[in-house]
Structure formats: structure tokens, C-alpha cells
mmCIF file of the N, C-alpha and C atoms, coordinates in Angstrom:
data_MODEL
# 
_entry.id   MODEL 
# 
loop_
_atom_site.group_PDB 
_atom_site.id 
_atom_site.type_symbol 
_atom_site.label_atom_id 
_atom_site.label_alt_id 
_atom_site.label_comp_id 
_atom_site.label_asym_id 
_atom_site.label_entity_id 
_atom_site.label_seq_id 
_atom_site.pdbx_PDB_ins_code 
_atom_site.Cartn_x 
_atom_site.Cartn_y 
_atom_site.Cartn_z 
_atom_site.occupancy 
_atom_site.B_iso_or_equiv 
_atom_site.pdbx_formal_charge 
_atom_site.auth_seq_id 
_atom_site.auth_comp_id 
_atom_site.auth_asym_id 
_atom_site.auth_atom_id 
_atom_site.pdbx_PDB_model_num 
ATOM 1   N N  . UNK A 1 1  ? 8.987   2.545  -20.834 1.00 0.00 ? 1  UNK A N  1 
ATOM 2   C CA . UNK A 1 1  ? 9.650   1.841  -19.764 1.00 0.00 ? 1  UNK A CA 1 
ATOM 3   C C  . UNK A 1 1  ? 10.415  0.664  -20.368 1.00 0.00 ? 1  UNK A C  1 
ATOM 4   N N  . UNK A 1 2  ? 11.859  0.486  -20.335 1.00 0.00 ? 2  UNK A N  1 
ATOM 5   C CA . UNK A 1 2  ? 12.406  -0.547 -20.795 1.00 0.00 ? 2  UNK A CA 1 
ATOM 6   C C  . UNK A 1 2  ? 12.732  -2.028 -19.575 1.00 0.00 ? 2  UNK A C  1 
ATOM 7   N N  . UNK A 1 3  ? 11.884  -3.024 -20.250 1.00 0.00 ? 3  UNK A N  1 
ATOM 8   C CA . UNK A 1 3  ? 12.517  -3.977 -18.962 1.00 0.00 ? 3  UNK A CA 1 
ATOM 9   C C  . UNK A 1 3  ? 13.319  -4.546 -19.179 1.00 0.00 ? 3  UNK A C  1 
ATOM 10  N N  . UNK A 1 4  ? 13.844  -4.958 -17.623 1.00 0.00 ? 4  UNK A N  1 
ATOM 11  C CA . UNK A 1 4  ? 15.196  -5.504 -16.938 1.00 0.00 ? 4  UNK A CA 1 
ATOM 12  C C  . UNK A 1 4  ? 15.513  -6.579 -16.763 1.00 0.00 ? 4  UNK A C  1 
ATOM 13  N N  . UNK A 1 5  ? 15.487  -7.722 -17.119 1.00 0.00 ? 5  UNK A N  1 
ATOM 14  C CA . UNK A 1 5  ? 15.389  -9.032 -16.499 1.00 0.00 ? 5  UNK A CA 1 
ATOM 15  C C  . UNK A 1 5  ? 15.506  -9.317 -15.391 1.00 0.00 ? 5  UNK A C  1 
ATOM 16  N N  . UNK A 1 6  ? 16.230  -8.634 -14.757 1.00 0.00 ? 6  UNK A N  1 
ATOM 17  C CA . UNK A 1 6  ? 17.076  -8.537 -13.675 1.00 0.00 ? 6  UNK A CA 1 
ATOM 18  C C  . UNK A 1 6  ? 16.824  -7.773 -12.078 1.00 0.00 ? 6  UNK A C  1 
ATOM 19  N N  . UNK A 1 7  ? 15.352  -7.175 -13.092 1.00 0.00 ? 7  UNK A N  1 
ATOM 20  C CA . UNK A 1 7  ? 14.734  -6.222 -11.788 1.00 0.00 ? 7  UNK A CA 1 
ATOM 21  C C  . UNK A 1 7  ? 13.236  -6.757 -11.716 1.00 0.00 ? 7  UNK A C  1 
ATOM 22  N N  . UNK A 1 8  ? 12.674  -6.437 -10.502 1.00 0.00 ? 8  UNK A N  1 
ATOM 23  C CA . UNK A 1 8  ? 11.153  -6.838 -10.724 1.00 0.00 ? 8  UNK A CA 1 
ATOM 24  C C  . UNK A 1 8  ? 10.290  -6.044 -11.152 1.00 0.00 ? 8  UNK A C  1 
ATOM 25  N N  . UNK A 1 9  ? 9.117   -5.751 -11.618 1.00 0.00 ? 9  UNK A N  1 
ATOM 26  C CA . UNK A 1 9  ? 8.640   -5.076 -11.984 1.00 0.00 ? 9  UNK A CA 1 
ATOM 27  C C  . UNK A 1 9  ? 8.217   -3.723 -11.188 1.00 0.00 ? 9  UNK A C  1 
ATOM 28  N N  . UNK A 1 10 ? 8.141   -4.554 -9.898  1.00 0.00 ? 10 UNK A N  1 
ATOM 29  C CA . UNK A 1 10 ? 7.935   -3.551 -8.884  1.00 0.00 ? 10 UNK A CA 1 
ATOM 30  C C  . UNK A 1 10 ? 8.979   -2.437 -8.595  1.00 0.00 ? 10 UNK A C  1 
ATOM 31  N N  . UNK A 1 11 ? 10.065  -2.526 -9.096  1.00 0.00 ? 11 UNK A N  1 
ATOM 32  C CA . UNK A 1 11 ? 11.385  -2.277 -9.068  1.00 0.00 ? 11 UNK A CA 1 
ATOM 33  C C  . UNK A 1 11 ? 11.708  -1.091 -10.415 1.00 0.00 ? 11 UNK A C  1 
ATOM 34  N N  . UNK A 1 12 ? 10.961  -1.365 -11.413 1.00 0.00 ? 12 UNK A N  1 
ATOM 35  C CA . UNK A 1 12 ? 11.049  -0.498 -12.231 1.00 0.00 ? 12 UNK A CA 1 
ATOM 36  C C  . UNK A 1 12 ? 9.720   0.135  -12.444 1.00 0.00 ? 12 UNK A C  1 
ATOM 37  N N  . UNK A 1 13 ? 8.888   0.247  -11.690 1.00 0.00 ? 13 UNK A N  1 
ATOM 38  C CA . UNK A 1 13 ? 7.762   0.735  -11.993 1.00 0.00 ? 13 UNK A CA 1 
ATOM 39  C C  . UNK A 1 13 ? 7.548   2.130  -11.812 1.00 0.00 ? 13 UNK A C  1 
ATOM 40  N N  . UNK A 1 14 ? 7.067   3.369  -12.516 1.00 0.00 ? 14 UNK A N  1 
ATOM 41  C CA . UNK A 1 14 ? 6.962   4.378  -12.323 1.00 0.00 ? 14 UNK A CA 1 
ATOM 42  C C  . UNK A 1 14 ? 5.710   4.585  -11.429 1.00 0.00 ? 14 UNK A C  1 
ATOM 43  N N  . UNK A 1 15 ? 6.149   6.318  -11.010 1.00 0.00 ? 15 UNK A N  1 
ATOM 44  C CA . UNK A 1 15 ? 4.576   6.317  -9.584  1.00 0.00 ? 15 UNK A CA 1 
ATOM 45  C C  . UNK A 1 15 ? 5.051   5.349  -8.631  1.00 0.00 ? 15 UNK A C  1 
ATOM 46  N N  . UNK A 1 16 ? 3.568   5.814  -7.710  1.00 0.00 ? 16 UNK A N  1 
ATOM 47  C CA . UNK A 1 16 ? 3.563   5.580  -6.463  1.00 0.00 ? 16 UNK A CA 1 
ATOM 48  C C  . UNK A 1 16 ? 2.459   4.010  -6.694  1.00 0.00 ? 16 UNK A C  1 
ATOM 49  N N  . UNK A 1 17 ? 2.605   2.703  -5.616  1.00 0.00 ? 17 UNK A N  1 
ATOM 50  C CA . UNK A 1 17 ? 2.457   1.777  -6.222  1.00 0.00 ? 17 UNK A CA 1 
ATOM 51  C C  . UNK A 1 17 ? 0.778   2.137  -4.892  1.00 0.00 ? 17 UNK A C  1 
ATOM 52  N N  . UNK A 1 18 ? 1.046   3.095  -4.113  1.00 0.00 ? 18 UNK A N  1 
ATOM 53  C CA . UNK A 1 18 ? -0.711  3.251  -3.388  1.00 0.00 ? 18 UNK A CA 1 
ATOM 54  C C  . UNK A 1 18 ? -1.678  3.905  -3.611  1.00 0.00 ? 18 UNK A C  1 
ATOM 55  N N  . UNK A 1 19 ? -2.442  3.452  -3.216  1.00 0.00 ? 19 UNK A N  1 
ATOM 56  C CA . UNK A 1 19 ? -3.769  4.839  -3.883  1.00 0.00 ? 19 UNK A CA 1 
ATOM 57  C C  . UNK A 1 19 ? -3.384  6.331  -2.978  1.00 0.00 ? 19 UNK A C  1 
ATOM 58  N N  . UNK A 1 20 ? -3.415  5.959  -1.841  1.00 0.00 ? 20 UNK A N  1 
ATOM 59  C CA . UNK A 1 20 ? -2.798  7.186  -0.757  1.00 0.00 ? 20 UNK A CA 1 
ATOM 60  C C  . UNK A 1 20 ? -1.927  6.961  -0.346  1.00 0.00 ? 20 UNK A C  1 
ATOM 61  N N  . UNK A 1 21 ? -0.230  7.661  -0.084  1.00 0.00 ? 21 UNK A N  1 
ATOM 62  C CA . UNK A 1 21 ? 0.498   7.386  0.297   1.00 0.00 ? 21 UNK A CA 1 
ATOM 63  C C  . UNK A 1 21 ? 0.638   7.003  1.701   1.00 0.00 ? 21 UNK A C  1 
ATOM 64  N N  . UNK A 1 22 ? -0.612  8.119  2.706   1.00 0.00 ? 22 UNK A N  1 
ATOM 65  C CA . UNK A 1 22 ? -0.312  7.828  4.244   1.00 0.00 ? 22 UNK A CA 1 
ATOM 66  C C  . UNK A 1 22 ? -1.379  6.955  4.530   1.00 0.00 ? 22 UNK A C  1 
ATOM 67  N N  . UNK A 1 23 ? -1.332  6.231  5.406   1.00 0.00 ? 23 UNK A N  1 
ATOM 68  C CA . UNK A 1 23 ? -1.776  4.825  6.080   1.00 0.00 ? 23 UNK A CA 1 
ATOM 69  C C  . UNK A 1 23 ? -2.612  5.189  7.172   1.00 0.00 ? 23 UNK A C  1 
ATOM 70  N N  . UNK A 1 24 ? -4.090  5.116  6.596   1.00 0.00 ? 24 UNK A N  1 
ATOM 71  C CA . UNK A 1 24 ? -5.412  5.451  8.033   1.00 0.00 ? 24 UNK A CA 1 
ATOM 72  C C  . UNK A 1 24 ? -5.006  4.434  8.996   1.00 0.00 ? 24 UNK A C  1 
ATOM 73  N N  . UNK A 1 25 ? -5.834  5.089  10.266  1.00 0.00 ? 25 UNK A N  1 
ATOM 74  C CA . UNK A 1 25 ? -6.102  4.613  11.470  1.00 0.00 ? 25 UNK A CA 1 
ATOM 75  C C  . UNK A 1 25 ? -7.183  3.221  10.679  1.00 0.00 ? 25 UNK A C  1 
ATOM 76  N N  . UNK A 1 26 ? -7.510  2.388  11.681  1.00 0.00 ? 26 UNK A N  1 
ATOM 77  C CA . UNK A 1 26 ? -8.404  1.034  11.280  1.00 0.00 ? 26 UNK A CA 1 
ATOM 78  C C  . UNK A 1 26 ? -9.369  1.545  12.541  1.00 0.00 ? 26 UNK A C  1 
ATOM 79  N N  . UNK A 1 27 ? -10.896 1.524  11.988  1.00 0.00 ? 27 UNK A N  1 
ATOM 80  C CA . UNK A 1 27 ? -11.864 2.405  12.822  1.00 0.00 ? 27 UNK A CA 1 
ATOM 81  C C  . UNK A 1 27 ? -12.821 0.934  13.147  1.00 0.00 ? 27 UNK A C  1 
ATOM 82  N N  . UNK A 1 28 ? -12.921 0.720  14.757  1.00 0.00 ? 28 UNK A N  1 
ATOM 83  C CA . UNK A 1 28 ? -12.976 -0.391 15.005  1.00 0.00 ? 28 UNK A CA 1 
ATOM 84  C C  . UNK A 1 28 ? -14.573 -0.212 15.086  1.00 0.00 ? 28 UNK A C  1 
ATOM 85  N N  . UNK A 1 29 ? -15.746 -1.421 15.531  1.00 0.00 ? 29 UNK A N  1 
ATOM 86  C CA . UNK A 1 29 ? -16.621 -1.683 15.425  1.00 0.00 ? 29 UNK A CA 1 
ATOM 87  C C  . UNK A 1 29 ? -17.742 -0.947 16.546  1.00 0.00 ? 29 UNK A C  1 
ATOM 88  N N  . UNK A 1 30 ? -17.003 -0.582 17.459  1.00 0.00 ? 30 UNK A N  1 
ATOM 89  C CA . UNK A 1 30 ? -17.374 0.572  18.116  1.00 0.00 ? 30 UNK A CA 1 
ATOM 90  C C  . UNK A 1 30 ? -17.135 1.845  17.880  1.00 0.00 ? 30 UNK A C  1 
ATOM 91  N N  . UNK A 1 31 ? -16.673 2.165  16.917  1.00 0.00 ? 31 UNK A N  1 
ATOM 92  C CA . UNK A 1 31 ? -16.244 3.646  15.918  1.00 0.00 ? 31 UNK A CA 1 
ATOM 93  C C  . UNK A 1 31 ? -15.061 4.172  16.499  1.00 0.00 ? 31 UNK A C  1 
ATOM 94  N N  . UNK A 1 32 ? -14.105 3.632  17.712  1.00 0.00 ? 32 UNK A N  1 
ATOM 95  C CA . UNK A 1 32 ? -12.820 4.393  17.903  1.00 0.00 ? 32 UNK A CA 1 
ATOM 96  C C  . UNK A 1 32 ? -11.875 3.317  17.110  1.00 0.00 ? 32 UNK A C  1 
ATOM 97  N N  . UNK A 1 33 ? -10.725 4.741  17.051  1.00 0.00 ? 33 UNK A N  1 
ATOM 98  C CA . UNK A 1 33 ? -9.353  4.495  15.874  1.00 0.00 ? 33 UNK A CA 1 
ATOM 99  C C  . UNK A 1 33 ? -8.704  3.414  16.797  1.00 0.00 ? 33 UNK A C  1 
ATOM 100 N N  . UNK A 1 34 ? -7.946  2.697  16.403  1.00 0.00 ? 34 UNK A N  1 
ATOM 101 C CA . UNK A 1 34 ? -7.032  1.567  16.312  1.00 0.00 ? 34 UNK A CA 1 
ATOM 102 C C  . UNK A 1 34 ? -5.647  1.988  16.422  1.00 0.00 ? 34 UNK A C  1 
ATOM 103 N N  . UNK A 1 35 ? -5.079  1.382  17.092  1.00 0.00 ? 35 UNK A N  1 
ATOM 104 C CA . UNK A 1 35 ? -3.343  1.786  16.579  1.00 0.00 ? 35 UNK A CA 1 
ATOM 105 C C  . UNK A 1 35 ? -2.877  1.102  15.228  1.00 0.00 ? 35 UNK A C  1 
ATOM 106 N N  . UNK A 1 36 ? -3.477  0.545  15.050  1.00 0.00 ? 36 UNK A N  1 
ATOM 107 C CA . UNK A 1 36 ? -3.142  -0.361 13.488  1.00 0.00 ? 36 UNK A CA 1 
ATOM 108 C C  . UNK A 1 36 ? -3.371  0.365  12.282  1.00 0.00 ? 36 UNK A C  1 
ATOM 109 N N  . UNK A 1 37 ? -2.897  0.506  11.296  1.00 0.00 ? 37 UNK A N  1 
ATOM 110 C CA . UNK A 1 37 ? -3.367  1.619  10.504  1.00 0.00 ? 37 UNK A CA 1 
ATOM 111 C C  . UNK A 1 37 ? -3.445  0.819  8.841   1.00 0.00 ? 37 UNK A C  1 
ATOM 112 N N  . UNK A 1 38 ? -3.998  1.124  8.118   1.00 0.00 ? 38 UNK A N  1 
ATOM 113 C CA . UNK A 1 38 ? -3.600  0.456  7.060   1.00 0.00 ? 38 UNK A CA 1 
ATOM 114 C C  . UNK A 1 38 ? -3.595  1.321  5.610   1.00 0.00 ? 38 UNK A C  1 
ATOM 115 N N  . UNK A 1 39 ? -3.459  0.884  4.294   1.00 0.00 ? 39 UNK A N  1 
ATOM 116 C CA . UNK A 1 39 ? -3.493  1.143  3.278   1.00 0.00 ? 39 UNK A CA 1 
ATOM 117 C C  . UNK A 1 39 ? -3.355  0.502  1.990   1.00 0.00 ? 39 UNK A C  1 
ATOM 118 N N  . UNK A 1 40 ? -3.848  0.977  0.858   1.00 0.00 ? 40 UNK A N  1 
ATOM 119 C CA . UNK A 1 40 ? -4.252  0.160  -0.398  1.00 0.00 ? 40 UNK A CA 1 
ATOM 120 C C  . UNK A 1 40 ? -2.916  -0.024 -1.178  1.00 0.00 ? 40 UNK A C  1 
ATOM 121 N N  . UNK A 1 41 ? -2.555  -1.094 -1.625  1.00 0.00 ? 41 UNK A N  1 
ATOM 122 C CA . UNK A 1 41 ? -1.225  -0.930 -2.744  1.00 0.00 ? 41 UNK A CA 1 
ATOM 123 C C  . UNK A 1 41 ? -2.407  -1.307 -3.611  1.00 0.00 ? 41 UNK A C  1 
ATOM 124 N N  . UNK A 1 42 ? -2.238  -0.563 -5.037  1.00 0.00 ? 42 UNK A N  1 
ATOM 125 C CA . UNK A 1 42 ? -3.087  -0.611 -5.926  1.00 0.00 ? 42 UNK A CA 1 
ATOM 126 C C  . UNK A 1 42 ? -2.106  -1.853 -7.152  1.00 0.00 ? 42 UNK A C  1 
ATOM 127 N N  . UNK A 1 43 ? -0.678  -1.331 -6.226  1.00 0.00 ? 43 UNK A N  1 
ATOM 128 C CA . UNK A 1 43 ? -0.039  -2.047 -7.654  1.00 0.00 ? 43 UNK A CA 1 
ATOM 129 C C  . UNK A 1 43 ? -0.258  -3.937 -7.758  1.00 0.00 ? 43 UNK A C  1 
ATOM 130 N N  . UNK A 1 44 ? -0.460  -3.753 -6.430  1.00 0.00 ? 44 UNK A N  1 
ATOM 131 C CA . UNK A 1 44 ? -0.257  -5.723 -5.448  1.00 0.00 ? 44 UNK A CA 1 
ATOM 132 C C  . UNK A 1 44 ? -1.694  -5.682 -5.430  1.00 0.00 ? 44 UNK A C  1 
ATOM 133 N N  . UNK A 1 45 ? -2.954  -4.824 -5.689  1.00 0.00 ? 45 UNK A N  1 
ATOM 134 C CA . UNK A 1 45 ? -3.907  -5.366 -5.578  1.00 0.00 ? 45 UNK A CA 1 
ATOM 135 C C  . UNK A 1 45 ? -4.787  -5.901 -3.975  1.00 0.00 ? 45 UNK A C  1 
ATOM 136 N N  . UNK A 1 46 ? -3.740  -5.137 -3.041  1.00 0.00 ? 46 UNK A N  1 
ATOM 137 C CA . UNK A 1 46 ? -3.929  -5.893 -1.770  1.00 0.00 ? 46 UNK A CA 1 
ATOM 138 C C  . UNK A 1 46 ? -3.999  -4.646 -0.732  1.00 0.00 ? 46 UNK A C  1 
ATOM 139 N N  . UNK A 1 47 ? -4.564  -4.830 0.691   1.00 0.00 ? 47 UNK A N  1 
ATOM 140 C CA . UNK A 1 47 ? -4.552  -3.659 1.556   1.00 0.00 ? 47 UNK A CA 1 
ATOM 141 C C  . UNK A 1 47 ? -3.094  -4.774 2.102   1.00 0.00 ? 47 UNK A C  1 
ATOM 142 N N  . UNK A 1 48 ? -2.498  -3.917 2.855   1.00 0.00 ? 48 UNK A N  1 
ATOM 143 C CA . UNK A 1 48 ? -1.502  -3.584 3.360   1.00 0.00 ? 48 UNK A CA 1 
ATOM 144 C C  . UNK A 1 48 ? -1.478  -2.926 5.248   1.00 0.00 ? 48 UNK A C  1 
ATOM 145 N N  . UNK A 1 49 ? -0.818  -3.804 5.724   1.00 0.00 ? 49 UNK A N  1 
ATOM 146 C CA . UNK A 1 49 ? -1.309  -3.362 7.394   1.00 0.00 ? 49 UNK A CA 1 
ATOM 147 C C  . UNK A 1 49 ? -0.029  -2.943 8.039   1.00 0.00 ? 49 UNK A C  1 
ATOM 148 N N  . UNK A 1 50 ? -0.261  -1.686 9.062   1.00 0.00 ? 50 UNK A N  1 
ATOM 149 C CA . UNK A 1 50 ? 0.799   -1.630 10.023  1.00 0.00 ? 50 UNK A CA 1 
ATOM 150 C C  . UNK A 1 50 ? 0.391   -1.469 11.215  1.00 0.00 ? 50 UNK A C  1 
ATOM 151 N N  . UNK A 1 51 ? 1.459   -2.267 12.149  1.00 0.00 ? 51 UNK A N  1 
ATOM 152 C CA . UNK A 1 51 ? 0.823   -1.981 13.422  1.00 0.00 ? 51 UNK A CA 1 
ATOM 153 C C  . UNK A 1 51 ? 1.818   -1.305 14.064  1.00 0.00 ? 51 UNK A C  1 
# 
């Protein structure tokens, strides 16, 4: 991989930056699904939310 100065890393990074590409339901404390869904970026180290 040659870097860019100019790009971020995220930007030149090969692969996919999630563990799973599609984004679960969020399974609430009474065990039904959520409309909110989320997923892992492995590259950011962080879950990631959509609502």
C-alpha cells in the first residue's frame, strides 16, 4: 500500500473497514428488535449506529 499525504488512511485502506457489512436490529431489554440497528467498524475501533 503506498501512502498519500493527501488521503486519509481510511481513504486508502484496503477491505471492508466492518466486521459485518449489514447492520443488526438493537435487541432491547425486553428481547424485541428496535428500529435502530447497529454495527462494528473494526477499522475506528467503535460500534456505529443507525436509526
Amino acid at each position: 500500500m503506498d501512502i498519500n499525504p493527501n488521503k486519509s488512511l481510511i481513504e486508502i485502506a484496503d477491505g471492508s473497514q466492518y466486521f459485518d457489512e449489514e447492520f443488526k436490529p438493537v435487541i432491547g431489554a425486553d428481547s424485541t428488535e428496535t428500529e435502530v440497528k447497529t454495527g462494528y467498524n473494526v477499522f475506528l475501533d467503535g460500534m456505529e449506529v443507525k436509526s
